[in-house]
N, C-alpha and C positions, 0 to 999 in steps of 0.2 A: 113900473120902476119902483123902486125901493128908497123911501124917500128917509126912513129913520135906520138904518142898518145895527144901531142897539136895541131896540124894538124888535127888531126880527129875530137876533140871537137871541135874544130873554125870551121870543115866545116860541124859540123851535129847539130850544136846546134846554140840559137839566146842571145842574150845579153839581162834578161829583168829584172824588177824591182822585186821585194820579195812582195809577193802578200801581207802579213801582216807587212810584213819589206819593205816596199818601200825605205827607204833610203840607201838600198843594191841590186846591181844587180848580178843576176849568169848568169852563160853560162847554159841554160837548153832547153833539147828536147818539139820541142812539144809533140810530141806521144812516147808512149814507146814502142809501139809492132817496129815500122820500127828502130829504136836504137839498143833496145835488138839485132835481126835481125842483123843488121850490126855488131853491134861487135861478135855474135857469128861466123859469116861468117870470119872475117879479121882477129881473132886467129885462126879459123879451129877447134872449139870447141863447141859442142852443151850441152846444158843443163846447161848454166853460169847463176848466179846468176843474177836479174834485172840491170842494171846500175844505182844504188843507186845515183852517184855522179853528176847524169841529170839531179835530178829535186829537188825543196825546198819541203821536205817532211814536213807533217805538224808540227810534235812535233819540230823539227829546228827551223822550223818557230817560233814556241811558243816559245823557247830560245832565240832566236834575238830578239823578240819584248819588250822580259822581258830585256834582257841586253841590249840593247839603252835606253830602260825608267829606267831601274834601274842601271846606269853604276858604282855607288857604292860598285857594286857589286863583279866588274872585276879590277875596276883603278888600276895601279899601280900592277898587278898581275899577278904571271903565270898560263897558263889557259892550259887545254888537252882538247882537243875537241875528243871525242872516237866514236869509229864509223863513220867519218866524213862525210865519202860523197864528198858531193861538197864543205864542208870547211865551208860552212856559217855561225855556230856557232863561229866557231876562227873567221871570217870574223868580224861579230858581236861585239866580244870581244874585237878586239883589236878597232873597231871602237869606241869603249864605253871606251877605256884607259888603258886598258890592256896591260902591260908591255911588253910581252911576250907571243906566243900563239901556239903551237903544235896539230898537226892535224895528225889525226892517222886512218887509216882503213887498210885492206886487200886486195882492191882493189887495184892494181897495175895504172891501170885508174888515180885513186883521185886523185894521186902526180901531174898528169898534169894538171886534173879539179883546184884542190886545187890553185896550183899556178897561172894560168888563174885570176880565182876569186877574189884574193888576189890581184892580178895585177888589176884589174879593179874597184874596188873600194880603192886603194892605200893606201893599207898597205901591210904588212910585216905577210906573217905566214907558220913556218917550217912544214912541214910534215916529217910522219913517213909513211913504209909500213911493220905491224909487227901485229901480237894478240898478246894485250900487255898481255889477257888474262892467258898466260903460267908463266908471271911473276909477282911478287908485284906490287902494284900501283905504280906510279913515283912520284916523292915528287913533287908536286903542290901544290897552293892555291887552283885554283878550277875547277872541273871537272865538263863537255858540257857533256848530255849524249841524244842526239833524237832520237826516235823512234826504242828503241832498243827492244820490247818485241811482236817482231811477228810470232816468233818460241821457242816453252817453253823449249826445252833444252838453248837453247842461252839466253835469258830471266835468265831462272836460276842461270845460269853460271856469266854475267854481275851482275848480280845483288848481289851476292854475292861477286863478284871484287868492285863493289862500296862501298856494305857497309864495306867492307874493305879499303878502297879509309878514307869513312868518319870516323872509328876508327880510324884512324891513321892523321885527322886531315885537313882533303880537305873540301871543300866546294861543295857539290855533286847537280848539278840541272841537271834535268832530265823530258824531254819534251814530251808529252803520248797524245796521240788523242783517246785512251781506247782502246786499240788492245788487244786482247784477252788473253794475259798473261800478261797484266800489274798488279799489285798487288794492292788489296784493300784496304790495309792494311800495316801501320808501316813506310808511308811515309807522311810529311806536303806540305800540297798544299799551293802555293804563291802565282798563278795568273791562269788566264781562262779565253781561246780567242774563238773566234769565227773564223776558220783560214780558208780561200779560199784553195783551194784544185782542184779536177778535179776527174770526174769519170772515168778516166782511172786510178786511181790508188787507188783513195777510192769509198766508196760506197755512198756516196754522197758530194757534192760539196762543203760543208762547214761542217765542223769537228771542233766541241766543244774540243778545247783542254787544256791541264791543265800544268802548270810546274812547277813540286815536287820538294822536299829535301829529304834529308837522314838526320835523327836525327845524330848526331855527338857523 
């Protein structure tokens, strides 16, 4: 078992800039196959989801780049970063003036990636470890959502908590590098990056990516 999970990230991962966000560093793996590896080894647990919270996936990426250039967006505001990961998006957020910032995944990992992160680029952003899925949206201004659509039941699922999120009054961006269950349809497009990436995780190196809205 993994008794310090800040320990582990400090000693399996390297401190480096956000390939399309440079003016954000994470704690990220180089490779994910020796990662994955290790943490299944130190739970005692085979067949665990990737560690999400290792690397800047590209739709994140596209959220950060959009909210430093566009911090109008976040000032002064509370934000949920859903799915989080490594936090980047709250990272992003709150670097762009963002009042307030919660970071949410299911990974038990994140809370220590997350706070890491936070810590190194010096701000402040709370984590959750919950599927906020099971409940209502939580009253925010506006909701981070990256690269959530690359299993269509979970796609489904989230995406129907969003447009729930945005009837009720959130600001819903949501960051897509076109993975195979994002939707064609019934979202507005704001911005479209060109986002560094690695073929160990996509299938090629630079991922045309886009980051939506949900009509309100």
């Amino acid at each position: 078992m993994i008794d310090d999970p800040e320990a582990f990230i400090r000693a399996n991962t390297v401190l480096l800039p956000v390939p399309h966000a440079p003016e954000l560093v994470l704690h990220v793996a180089s490779e994910i196959t020796p990662i994955w590896k290790m943490t299944e080894d130190a739970l005692g647990e085979m067949g665990l989801a990737p560690p999400f919270w290792a690397f800047a996936w590209a739709g994140g990426q596209a959220i950060a780049r959009y909210l430093l250039d566009n911090p109008e967006v976040v000032r002064g505001k509370a934000v949920l970063d859903f799915a989080s990961g490594s936090g980047m998006c709250a990272v992003a957020a709150m670097k762009a003036g963002a009042d307030r910032a919660l970071a949410c995944d299911i990974d038990p990992f994140c809370r220590a990636a997350i706070a890491l992160n936070a810590e190194a680029n010096g701000v402040v952003v709370d984590s959750v470890i919950a599927d906020l899925l099971d409940r209502p949206p939580p009253a925010v201004d506006v909701i981070l959502a990256g690269d959530i659509c690359y299993e269509k039941p979970l796609a489904e699922r989230v995406l129907a908590w969003l447009a729930a999120a945005a009837a009720s009054g959130a600001h819903v961006l949501i960051g897509d590098p076109g993975r195979s269950y994002f939707p064609r349809t019934g979202l507005i497009p704001l911005a479209d990056y060109q986002v560094q990436t690695t073929r160990e995780l996509e299938d090629i190196e630079i991922k045309r990516t886009g980051v939506w809205t949900l009509p309100s």
